[in-house]
LOZA-665483 format. One record per residue (C-alpha): x, y, z; residue number from 1; residue in one letter. Coordinates in Angstrom, 1 decimal. Each point is the difference from the previous one (the first is absolute). Example, Ala and Ser with C-alpha at 12.3 -4.5 7.8 and 13.67 -1.06 7.14 Angstrom:
BEGIN
((12.3,-4.5,7.8),1,'a')
((1.4,3.4,-0.7),2,'s')
***
This chain:
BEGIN
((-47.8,-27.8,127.1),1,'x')
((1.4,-1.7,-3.1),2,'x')
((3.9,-0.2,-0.6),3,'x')
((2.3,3.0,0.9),4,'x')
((2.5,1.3,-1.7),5,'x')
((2.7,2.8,1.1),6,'x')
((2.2,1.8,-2.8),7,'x')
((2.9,2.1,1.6),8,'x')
((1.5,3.2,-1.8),9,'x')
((3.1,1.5,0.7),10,'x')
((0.4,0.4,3.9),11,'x')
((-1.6,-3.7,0.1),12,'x')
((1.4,-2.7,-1.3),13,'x')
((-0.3,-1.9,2.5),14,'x')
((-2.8,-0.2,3.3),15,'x')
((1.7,-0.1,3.2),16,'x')
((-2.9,-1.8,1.7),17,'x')
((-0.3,-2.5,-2.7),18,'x')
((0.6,-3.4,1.3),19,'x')
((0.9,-2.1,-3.1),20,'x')
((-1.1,-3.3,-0.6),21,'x')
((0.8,-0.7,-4.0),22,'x')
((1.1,1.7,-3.1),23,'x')
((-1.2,-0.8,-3.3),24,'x')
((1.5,0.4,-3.2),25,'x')
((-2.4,0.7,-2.9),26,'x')
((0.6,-0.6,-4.1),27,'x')
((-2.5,2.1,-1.7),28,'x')
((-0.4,0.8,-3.3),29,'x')
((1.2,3.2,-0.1),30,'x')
((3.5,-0.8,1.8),31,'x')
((1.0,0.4,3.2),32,'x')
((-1.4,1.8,3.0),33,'x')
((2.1,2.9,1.9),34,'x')
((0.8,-2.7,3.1),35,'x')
((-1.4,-3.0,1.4),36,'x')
((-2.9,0.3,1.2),37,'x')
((-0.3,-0.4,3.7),38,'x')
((-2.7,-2.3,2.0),39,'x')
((-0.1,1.4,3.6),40,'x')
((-2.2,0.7,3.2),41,'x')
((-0.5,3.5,0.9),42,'x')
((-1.7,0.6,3.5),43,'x')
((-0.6,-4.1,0.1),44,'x')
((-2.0,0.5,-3.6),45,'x')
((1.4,-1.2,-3.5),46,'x')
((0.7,2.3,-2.5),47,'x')
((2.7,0.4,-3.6),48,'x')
((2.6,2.1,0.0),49,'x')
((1.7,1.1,-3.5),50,'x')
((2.8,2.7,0.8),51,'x')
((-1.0,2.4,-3.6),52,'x')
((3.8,0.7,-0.6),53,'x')
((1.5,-2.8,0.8),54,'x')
((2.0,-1.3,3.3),55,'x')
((2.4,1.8,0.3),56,'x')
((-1.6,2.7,-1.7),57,'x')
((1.5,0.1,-3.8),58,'x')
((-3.1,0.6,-2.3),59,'x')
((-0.8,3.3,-1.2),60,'x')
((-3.4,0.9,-0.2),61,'x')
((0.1,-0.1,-3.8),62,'x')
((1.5,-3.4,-0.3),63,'x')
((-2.1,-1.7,2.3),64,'x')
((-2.0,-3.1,-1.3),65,'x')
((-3.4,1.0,1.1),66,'x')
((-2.0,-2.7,-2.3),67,'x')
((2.6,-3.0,1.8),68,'x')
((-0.8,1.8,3.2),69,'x')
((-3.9,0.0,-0.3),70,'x')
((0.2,-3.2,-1.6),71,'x')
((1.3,-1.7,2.6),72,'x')
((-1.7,1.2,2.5),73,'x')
((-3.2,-1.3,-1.4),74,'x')
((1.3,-3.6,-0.7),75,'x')
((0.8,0.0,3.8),76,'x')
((-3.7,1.0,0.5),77,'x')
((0.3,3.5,1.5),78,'x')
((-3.3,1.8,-0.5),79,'x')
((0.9,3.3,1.5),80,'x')
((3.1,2.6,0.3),81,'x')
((1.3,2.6,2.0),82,'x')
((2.7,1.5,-2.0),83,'x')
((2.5,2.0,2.1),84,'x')
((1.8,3.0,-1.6),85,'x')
((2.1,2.9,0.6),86,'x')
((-1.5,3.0,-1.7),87,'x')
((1.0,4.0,-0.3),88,'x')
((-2.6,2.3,1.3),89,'x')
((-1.3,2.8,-1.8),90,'x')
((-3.3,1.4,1.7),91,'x')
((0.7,1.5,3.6),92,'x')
((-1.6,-2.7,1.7),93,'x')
((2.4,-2.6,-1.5),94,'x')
((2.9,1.2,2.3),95,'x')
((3.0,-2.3,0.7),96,'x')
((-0.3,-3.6,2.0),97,'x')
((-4.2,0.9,-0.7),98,'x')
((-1.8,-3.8,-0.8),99,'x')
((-2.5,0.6,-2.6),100,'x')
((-2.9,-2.8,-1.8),101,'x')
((-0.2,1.7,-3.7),102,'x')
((-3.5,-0.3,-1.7),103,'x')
((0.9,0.8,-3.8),104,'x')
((3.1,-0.3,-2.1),105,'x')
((1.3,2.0,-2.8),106,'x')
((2.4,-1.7,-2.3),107,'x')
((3.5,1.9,-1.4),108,'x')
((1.9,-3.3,-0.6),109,'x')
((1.1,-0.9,-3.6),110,'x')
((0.8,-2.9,-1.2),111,'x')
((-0.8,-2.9,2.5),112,'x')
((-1.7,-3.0,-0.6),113,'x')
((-3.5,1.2,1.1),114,'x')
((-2.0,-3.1,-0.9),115,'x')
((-1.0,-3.7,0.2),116,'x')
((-1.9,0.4,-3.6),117,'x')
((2.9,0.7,-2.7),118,'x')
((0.0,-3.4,-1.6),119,'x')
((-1.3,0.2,-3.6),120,'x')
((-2.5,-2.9,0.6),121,'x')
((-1.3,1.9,3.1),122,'x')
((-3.5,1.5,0.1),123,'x')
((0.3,3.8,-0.1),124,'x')
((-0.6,0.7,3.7),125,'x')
((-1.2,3.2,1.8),126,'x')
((-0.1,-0.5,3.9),127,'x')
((-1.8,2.7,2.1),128,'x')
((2.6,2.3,1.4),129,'x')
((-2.3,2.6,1.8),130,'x')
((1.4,-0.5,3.6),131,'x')
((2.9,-2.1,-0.5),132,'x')
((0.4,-0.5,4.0),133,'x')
((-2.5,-2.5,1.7),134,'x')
((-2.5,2.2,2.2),135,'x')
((-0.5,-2.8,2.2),136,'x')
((4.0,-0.8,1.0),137,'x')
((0.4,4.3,-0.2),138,'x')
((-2.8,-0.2,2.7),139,'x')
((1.1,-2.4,2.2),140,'x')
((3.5,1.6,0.0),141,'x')
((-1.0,2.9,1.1),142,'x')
((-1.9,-1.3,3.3),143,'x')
((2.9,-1.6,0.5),144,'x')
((2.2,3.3,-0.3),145,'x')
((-3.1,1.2,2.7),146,'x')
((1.3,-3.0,2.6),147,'x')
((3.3,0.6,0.2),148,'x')
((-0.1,3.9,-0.3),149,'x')
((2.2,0.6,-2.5),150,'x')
((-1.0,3.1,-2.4),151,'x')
((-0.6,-1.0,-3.7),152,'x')
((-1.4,1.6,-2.7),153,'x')
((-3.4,-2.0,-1.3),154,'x')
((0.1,1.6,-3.2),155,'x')
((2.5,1.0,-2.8),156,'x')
((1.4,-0.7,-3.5),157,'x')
((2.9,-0.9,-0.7),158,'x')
((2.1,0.8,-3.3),159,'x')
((2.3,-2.6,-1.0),160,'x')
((2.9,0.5,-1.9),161,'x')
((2.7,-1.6,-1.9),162,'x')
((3.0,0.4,2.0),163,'x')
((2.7,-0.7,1.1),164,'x')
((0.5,3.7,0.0),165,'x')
((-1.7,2.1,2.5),166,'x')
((-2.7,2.9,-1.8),167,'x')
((0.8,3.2,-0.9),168,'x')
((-1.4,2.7,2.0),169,'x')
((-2.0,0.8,-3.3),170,'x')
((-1.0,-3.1,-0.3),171,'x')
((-1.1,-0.3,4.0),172,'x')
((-2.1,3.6,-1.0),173,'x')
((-1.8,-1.9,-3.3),174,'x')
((-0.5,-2.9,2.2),175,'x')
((-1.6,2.3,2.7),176,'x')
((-2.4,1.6,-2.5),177,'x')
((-0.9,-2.9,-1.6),178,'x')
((-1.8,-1.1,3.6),179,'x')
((3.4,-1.8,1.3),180,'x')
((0.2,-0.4,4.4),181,'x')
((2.9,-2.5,-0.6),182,'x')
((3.1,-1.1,-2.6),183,'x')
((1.2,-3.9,0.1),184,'x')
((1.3,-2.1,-2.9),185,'x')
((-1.1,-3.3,0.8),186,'x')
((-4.1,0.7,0.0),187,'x')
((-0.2,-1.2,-3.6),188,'x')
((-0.5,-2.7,-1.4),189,'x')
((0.0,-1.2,3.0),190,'x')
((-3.9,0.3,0.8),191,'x')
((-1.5,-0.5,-3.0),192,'x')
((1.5,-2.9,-0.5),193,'x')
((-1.0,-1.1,3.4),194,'x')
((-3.3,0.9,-1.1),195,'x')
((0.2,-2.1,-3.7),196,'x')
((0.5,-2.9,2.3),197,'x')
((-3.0,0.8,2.4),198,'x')
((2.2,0.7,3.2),199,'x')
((-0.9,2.6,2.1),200,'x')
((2.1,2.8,0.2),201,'x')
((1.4,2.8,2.6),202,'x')
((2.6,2.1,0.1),203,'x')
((1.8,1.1,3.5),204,'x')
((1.8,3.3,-1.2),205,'x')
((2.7,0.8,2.9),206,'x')
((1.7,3.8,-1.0),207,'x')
((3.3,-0.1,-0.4),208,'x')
((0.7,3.2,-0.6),209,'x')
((-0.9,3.3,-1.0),210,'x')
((-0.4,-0.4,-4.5),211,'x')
((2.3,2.8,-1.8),212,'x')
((-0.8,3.6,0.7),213,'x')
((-2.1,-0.8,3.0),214,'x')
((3.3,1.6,2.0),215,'x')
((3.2,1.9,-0.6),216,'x')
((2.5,-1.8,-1.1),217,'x')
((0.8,-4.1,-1.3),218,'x')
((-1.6,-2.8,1.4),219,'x')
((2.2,-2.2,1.4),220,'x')
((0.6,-3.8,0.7),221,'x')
((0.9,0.5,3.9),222,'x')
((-3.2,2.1,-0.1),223,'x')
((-2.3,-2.9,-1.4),224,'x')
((1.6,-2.5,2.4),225,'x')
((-0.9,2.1,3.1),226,'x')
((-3.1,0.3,-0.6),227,'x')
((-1.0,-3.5,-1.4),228,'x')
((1.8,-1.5,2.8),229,'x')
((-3.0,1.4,2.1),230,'x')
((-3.0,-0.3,-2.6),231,'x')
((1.0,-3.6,-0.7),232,'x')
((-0.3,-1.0,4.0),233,'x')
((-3.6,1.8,-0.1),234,'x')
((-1.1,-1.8,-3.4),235,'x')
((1.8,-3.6,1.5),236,'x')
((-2.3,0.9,3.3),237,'x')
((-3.0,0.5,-2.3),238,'x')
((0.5,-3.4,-1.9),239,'x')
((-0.3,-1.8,3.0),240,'x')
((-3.1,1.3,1.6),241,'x')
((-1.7,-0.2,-3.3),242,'x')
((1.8,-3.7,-0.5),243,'x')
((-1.8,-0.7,4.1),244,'x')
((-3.5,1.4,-0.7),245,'x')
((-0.9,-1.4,-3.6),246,'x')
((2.2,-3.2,-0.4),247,'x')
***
């Protein structure tokens, strides 16, 4: 399989199991990246490791550089990403500590830099966004959910939002009638950029939490913790058996 690269969300900004060998620091042209990006061997195999919001983790989801981010992952010749992120669950299905591998996106963030193609010598540029996931890295995610017996969810879109503020519970009910399983904030740009570049792209959405009005009363951050502290060991246990049987 071509070069590997792992992107950890909140809950994972850094791999336990990761045995480090480098780091590399990347200029790019659209400034800095969150953190440095880490060169490592997970179960004996190499892979990249970016931490999204910085170690420690400082970046909200709206400031982070996803262009330096993507950027530099390609210069270090990364072909494919899992991206890692703690999400809100909206569907019944998406409960708490619940692993899911989204297969469409819905964008509700404003304002980002959402784009490679923005210079005013560029060609105007319209990339396919039909299935913004790769089918092929979804697929082999999921048999390796099947080998280690964790329960995920194959299928699901995720709405992304601005942030850093969690939803309303209006907002959670418009989200859910527009076709919503799941609420992040990091989704976008993040994968269409990755697909400007020609990376492949997946998303590991680990639930977090019940999204607003899912329950009675406010979400809280002892809440979250709990519960990603056991969705992270399952997505970290699903990394490396899909790092062992396709690296």
């Amino acid at each position: 399989m071509n070069r590997l690269a792992i992107i950890g969300g909140t809950g994972l900004s850094q791999l336990a199991d990761l045995k480090i060998i480098k780091s590399e620091q990347i200029n790019t042209p659209y400034g800095a990246p969150s953190a440095d990006f880490i060169i490592g061997e997970l179960n004996h195999k190499e892979v990249v490791f970016l931490a999204r919001h910085g170690n420690p983790h400082a970046i909200a989801p709206h400031k982070i550089n996803y262009r330096a981010n993507l950027w530099g992952l390609k210069q270090l010749g990364v072909e494919s990403i899992i991206a890692v992120a703690a999400v809100g669950g909206i569907t019944s299905k998406m409960m708490p500590a619940h692993i899911a591998i989204p297969d469409q996106i819905i964008d509700y963030s404003y304002g980002r830099k959402h784009t490679f193609f923005e210079d005013e010598n560029d060609p105007v540029t319209h990339i396919d966004f039909s299935y913004p996931y790769s089918q092929t890295l979804r697929s082999k995610l999921i048999h390796a959910a099947k080998q280690t017996g964790i329960a995920i969810s194959p299928i699901g879109t995720y709405g992304c939002t601005q942030g850093p503020r969690l939803e309303t519970a209006a907002e959670i009910k418009r989200m859910e009638q527009d076709g919503c399983d799941l609420v992040g904030m990091t989704g976008m740009p993040e994968a269409v950029l990755a697909k400007e570049l020609g990376m492949n792209y997946v998303a590991v959405a680990v639930v977090a939490n019940w999204a607003a009005g899912k329950t009675e009363g406010e979400i809280t951050m002892a809440e979250i913790e709990q519960n990603l502290h056991k969705g992270m060991a399952n997505a970290a246990e699903l990394l490396k058996t899909f790092v062992a049987m396709n690296l």
